[in-house]
C-alpha positions in Angstrom: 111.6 111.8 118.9 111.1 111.9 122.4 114.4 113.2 124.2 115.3 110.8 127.3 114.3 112.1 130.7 115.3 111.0 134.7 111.8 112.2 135.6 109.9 108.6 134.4 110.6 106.4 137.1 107.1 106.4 137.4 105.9 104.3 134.5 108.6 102.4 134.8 106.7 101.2 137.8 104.2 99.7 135.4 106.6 98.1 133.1 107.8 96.4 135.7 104.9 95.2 136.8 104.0 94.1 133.3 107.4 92.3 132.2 106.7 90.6 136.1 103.0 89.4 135.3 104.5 87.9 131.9 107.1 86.5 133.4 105.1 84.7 136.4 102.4 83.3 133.8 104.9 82.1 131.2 106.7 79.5 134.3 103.0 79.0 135.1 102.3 78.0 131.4 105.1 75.7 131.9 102.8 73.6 134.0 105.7 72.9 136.7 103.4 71.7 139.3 101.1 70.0 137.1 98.0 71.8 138.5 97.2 75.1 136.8 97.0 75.2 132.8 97.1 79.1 132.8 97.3 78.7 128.1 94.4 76.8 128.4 92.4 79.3 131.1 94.5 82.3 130.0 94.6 82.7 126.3 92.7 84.8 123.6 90.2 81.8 121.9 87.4 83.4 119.9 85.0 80.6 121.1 85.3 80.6 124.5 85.5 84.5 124.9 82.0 83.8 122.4 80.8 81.7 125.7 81.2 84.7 128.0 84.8 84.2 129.1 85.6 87.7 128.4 88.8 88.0 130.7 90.9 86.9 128.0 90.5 89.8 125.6 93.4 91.1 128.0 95.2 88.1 129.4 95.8 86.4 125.8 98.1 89.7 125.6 100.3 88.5 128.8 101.0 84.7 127.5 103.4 83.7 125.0 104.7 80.5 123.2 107.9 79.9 124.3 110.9 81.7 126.0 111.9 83.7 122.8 108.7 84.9 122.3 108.6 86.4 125.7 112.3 87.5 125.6 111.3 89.2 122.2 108.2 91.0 123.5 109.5 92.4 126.2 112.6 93.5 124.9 110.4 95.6 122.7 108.4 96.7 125.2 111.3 98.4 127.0 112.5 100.0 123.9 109.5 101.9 122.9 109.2 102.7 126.9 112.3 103.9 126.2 111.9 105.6 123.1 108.6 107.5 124.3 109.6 107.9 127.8 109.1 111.6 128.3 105.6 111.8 127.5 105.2 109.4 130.7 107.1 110.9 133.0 105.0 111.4 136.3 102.1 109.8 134.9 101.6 106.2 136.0 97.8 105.7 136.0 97.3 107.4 132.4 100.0 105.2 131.4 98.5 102.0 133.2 95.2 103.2 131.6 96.8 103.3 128.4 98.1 99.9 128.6 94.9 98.1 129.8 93.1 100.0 126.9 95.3 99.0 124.5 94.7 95.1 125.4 91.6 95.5 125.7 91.2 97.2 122.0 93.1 94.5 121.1 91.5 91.5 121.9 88.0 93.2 121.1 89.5 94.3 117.5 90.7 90.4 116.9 87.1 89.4 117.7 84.8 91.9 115.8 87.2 91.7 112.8 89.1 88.7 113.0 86.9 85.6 113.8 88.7 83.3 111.7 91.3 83.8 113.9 90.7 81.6 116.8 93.4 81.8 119.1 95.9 84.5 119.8 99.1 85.1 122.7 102.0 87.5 123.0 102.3 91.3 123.2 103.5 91.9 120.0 99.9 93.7 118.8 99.7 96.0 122.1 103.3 97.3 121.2 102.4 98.2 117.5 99.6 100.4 119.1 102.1 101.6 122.1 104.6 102.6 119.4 101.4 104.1 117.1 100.7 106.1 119.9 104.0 107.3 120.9 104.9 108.1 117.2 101.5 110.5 117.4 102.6 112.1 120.7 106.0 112.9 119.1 104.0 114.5 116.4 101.8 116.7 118.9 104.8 117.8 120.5 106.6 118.9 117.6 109.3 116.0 116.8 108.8 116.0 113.2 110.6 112.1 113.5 107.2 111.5 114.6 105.8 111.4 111.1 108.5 108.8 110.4 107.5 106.2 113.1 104.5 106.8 111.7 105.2 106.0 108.6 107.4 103.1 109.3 104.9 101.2 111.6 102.2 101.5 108.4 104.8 100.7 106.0 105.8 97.6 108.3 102.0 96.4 108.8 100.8 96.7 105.2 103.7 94.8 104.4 103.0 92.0 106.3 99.2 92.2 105.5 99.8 91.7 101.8 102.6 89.7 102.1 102.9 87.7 105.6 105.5 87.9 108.2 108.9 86.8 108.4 109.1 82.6 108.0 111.8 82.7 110.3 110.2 84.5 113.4 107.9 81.9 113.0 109.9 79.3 113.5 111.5 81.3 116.1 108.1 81.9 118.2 106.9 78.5 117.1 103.7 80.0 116.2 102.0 81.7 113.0 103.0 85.3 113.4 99.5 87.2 113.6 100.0 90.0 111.4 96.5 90.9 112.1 97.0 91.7 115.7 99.4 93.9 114.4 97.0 95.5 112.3 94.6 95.8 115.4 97.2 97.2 117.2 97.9 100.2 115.3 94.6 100.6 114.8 94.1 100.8 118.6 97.5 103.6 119.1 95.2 105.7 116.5 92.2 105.1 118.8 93.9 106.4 121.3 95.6 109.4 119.9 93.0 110.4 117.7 89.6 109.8 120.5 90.4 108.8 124.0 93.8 111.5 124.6 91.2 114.1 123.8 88.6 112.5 125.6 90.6 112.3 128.8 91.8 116.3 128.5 88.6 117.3 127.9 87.0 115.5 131.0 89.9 117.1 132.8 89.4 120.3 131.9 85.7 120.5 132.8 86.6 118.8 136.3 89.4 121.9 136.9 86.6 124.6 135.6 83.9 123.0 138.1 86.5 123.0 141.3 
């Protein structure tokens, strides 16, 4: 497991910047001034992102259903920030690059494989594939607890896969629980640890050997 360091300010930047964006959109969601339905322009729907409105593969990720599922979301956001936060240290833009990659994995991985699924809000699928990813840098550097993040976020997944989420977070979030963004989103973390890490080193590398 990543050990804790005072050198991450940096992508704390981001998170904050994240947690802010959620925030913002969820009093807008609210409708308070009765002018701007952010859900209804915002959200992941399969048929409208079908009609070209492709923005919310990534915004559908920012909105949620109601105060717990934001509180929720976040709260796990921090955590595995927390959890992982050595790997980020001094590294905003590959974590920002991260993040957007991850949303946009996700919403593109709920539409290929997932049509039946026609509408979709909340986090919760970015941070399986934040903590998938983490678990796999843990394993690269050596933190043999890697392997059991790992193995717990599979565990957890197929779980819910064959069997279906927790009744009561439903009732809590108001909402079905999509176990399949889930699914996505570990898919995604192993995207990105397995092709685009490498990718970006390598395109490093060769930019250092050509200076």
């Amino acid at each position: 497991m990543a050990r804790r360091s005072r050198n991450s300010a940096s992508a704390y930047y981001f998170a904050i910047l994240v947690s802010i964006t959620c925030c913002v959109f969820f009093v807008l969601s609210m409708n308070p001034l009765g002018t701007i339905d952010v859900d209804n322009l915002l959200s992941y729907r399969y048929d409208n992102i079908a009609q070209g409105e492709y923005w919310r593969i990534i915004t559908g990720n920012l909105l949620h259903t109601n105060l717990w599922h934001l509180l929720m979301n976040l709260a796990g956001f921090w955590v595995i920030l927390f959890l992982h936060e050595s790997h980020y240290k001094g590294h905003i833009s590959q974590f920002a690059s991260l993040f957007i990659s991850l949303c946009v994995l996700e919403g593109l991985g709920l539409y290929w494989f997932f049509p039946e699924l026609k509408g979709y809000v909340g986090l919760s699928g970015l941070l399986h594939g934040l903590f998938t990813f983490g678990a796999l840098l843990d394993i690269r550097k050596g933190y043999n607890s890697g392997y059991l993040l790992l193995l717990g976020v599979f565990a957890k997944v197929g779980y819910e896969m064959y069997f279906g989420a927790s009744e009561s977070v439903s009732a809590i979030i108001n909402a079905r629980v999509a176990t399949e963004s889930h699914f996505i989103g570990v898919l995604g973390g192993l995207f990105c640890g397995f092709i685009w890490l490498p990718l970006t080193r390598f395109f490093k590398h060769q930019k250092l050997q050509n200076q």
